[in-house]
C-alpha positions as CSV (number, residue, x, y, z in Angstrom):
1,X,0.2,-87.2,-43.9
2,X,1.0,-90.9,-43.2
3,X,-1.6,-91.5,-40.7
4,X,-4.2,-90.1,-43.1
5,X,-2.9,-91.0,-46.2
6,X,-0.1,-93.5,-46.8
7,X,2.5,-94.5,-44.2
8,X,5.2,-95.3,-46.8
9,X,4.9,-92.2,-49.1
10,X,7.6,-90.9,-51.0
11,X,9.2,-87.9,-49.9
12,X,8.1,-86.4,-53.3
13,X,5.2,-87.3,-53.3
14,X,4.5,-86.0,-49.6
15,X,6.1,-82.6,-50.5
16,X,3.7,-82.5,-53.8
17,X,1.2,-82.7,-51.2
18,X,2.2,-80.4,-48.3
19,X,2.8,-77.9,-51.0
20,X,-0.8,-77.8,-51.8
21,X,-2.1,-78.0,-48.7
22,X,0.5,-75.0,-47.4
23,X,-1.3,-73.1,-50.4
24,X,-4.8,-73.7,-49.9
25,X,-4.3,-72.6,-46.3
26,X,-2.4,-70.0,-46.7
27,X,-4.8,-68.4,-48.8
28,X,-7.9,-69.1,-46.8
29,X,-6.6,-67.2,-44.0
30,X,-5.6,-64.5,-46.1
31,X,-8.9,-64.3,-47.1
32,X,-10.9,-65.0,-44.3
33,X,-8.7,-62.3,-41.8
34,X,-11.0,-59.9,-40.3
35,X,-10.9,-56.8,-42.7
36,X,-9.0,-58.6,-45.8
37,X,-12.1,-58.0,-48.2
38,X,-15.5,-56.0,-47.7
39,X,-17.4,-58.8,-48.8
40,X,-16.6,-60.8,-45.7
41,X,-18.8,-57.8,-43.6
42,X,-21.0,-57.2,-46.2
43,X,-22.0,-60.6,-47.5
44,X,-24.6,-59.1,-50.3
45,X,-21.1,-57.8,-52.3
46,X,-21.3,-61.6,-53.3
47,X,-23.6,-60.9,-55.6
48,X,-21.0,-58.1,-57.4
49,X,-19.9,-59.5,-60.7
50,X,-15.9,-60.4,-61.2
51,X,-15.1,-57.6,-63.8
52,X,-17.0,-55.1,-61.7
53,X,-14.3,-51.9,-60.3
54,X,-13.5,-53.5,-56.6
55,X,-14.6,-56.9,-56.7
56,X,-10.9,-58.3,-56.7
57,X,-12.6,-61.1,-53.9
58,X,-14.5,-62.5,-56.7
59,X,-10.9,-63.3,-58.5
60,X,-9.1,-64.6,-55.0
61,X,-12.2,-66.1,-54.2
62,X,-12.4,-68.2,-57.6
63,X,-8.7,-69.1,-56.7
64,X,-9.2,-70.2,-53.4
65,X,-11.6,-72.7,-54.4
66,X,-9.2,-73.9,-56.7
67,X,-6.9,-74.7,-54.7
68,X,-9.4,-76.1,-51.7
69,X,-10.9,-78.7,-54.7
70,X,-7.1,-79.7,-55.2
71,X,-6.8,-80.3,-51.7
72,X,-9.9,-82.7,-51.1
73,X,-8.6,-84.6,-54.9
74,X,-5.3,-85.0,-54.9
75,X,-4.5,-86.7,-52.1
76,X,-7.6,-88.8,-52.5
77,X,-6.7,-89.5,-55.7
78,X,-3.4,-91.0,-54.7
79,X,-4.7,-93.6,-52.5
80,X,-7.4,-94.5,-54.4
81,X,-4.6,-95.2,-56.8
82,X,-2.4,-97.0,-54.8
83,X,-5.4,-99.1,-53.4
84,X,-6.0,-100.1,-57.1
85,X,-2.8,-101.0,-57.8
86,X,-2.7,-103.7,-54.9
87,X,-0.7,-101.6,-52.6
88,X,-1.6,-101.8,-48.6
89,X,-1.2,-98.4,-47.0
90,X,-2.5,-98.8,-43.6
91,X,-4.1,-95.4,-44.0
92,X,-6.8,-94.0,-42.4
93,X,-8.7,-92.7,-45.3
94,X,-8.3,-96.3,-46.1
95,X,-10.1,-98.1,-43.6
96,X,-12.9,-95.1,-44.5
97,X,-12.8,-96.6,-48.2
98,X,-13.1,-99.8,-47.5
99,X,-15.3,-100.4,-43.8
100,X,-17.3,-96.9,-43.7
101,X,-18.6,-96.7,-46.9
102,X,-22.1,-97.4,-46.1
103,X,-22.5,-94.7,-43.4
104,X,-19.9,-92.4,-45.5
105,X,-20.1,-90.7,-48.8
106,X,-16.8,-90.4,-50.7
107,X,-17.7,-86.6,-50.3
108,X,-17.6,-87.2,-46.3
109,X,-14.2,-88.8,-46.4
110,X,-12.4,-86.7,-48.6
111,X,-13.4,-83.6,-46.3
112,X,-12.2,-84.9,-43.3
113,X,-9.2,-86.3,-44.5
114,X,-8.6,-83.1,-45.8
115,X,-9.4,-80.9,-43.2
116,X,-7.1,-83.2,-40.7
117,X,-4.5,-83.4,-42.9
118,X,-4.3,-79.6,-43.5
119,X,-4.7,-78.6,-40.0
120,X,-1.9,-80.9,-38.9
121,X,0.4,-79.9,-41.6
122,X,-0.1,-75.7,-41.3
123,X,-0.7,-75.7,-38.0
124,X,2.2,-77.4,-36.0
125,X,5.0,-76.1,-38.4
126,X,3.5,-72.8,-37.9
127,X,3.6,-73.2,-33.7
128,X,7.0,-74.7,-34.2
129,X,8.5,-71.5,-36.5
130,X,6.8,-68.9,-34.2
131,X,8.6,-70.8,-31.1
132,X,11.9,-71.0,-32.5
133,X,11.7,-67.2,-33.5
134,X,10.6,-66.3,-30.0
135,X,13.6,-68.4,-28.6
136,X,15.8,-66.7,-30.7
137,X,15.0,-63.2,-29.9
138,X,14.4,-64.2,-25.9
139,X,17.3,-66.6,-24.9
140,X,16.9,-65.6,-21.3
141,X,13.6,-67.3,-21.8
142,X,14.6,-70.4,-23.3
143,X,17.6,-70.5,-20.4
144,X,15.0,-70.6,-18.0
145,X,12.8,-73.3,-19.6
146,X,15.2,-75.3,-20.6
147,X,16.6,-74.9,-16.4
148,X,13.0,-75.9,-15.2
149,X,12.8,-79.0,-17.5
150,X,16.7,-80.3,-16.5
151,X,15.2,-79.2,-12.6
152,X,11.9,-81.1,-12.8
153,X,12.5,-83.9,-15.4
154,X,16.2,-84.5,-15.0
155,X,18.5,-85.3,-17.9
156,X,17.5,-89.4,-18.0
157,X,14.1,-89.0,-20.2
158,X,11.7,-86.9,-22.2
159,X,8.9,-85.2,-20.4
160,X,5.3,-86.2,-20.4
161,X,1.9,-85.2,-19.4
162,X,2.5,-85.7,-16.0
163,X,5.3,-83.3,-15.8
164,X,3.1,-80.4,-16.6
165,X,1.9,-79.6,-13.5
166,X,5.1,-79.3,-12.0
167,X,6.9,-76.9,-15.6
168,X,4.6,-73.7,-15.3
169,X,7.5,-71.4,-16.7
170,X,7.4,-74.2,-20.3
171,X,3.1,-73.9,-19.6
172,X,3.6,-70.1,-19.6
173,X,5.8,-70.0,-23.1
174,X,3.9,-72.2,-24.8
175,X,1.0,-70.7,-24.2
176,X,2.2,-67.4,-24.7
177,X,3.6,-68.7,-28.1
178,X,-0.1,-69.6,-28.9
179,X,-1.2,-66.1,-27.8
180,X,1.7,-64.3,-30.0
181,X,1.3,-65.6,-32.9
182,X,-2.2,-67.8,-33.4
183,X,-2.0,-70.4,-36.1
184,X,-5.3,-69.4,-37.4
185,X,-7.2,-66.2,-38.0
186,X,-9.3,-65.3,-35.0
187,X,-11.9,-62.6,-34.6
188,X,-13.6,-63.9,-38.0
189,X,-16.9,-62.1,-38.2
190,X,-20.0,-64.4,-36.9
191,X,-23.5,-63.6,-37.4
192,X,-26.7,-65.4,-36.3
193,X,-28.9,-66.9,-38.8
194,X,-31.8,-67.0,-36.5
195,X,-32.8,-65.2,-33.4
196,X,-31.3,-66.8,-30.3
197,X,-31.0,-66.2,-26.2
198,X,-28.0,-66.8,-24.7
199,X,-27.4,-67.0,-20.5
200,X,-30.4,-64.8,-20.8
201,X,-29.2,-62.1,-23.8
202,X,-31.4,-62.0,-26.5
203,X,-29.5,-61.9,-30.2
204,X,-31.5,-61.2,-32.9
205,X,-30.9,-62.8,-37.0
C-alpha cells in the first residue's frame, strides 16, 4: 500500500482500501477454484442468460466485476486526488502519472498498481495466518526451527539470504507452509487457443 500508493496514508484510509482489495480477491478465487461453477469448464454457459434456472455465475460473476472495477478506481482515485491537492506522496503510481505517461495509458497503470497491490496485501497475510496456525498445532516444529536459527544465526542479528543455505529444517517449513495451504487457487483449468507442440507433444485448440 505505501509503496504503490501513498507512503503517509491514514490508517483509515489504508483499511478502506485493504478492505476492498481483501474482497475482490477473495471472491475471484472463489470463483475461479477448480469446480466452483460449470461455466469455468464449459465456457459456452457464458452465453446463459442471468434469470435462467442455474446460471447463479452470471449474478457472482456481475459482482465480482464490481468489486475488481473498485479495486483499479479507488485507490487511483485517491492519489490522483491527493496529487491535485498539492500533496507529494512519493508513490509509485505516482512517478507512473507523472514520467510514464507517454508509454503508459492510465488504463495500464491502474492495473498494475492494482494487481501489485492486491497480491501483496492477500497474499503475505494469507502465508503469514496459515504459518502461525501450523505453529500452533506443531510446536515441536516451531521448537526445532526456532533451535536451528538460535544454532546457525546466533541470538546477535536477524537472518538473511545467506543464512539459507545453512537453515534447511526453516527451508523445509516454509515451503511446506506454501504447499499446505497455497495463497492462490491452483489447478485452474487451461486450454489452448491454438494448436501448439511442446518438447515434441502435439496439443491441439
Amino acid at each position: 500500500m505505501a509503496t504503490v500508493y501513498d507512503k503517509n496514508i491514514s490508517k483509515s484510509e489504508v483499511e478502506r482500501l485493504v478492505e476492498i482489495s481483501e474482497r475482490a480477491v477473495s471472491t475471484l478465487a472463489e470463483n475461479f477454484n477448480p469446480g466452483a461453477m460449470l461455466v469455468n469448464a464449459l465456457p459456452i454457459l457464458r452465453y446463459i442468460p442471468a434469470w435462467f434456472p442455474g446460471a447463479g455465475f452470471q449474478t457472482a460473476m456481475a459482482e465480482t466485476r464490481v468489486l475488481t472495477n473498485r479495486l483499479l478506481e479507488v485507490p487511483f482515485q485517491y492519489v490522483e486526488d491527493q496529487m491535485a491537492a498539492g500533496v507529494v506522496l512519493s508513490s509509485w503510481v505516482e512517478r507512473l502519472m507523472k514520467h510514464c505517461s507517454a508509454i503508459a495509458s492510465e488504463t495500464d497503470i491502474k492495473s498494475v498498481a492494482a494487481t501489485v497491490f492486491s497480491a501483496g496485501a492477500d497474499t503475505t497475510v494469507s502465508a503469514a495466518r496459515t504459518y502461525i496456525y501450523a505453529m500452533l498445532v506443531n510446536p515441536e516444529a516451531q521448537k526445532k526451527a526456532q533451535d536451528e536459527i538460535d544454532n546457525v544465526v546466533g541470538w546477535n542479528r536477524l537472518p538473511d539470504f545467506s543464512d539459507r543455505p545453512n537453515l534447511p529444517y526453516v527451508e523445509a517449513v516454509f515451503r511446506e507452509v506454501m504447499r499446505w495451504r497455497p495463497v492462490a487457487p491452483l489447478g485452474v483449468p487451461h486450454s489452448n487457443s491454438a494448436d501448439d507442440i511442446v518438447n515434441g507433444y502435439y496439443i491441439p485448440k
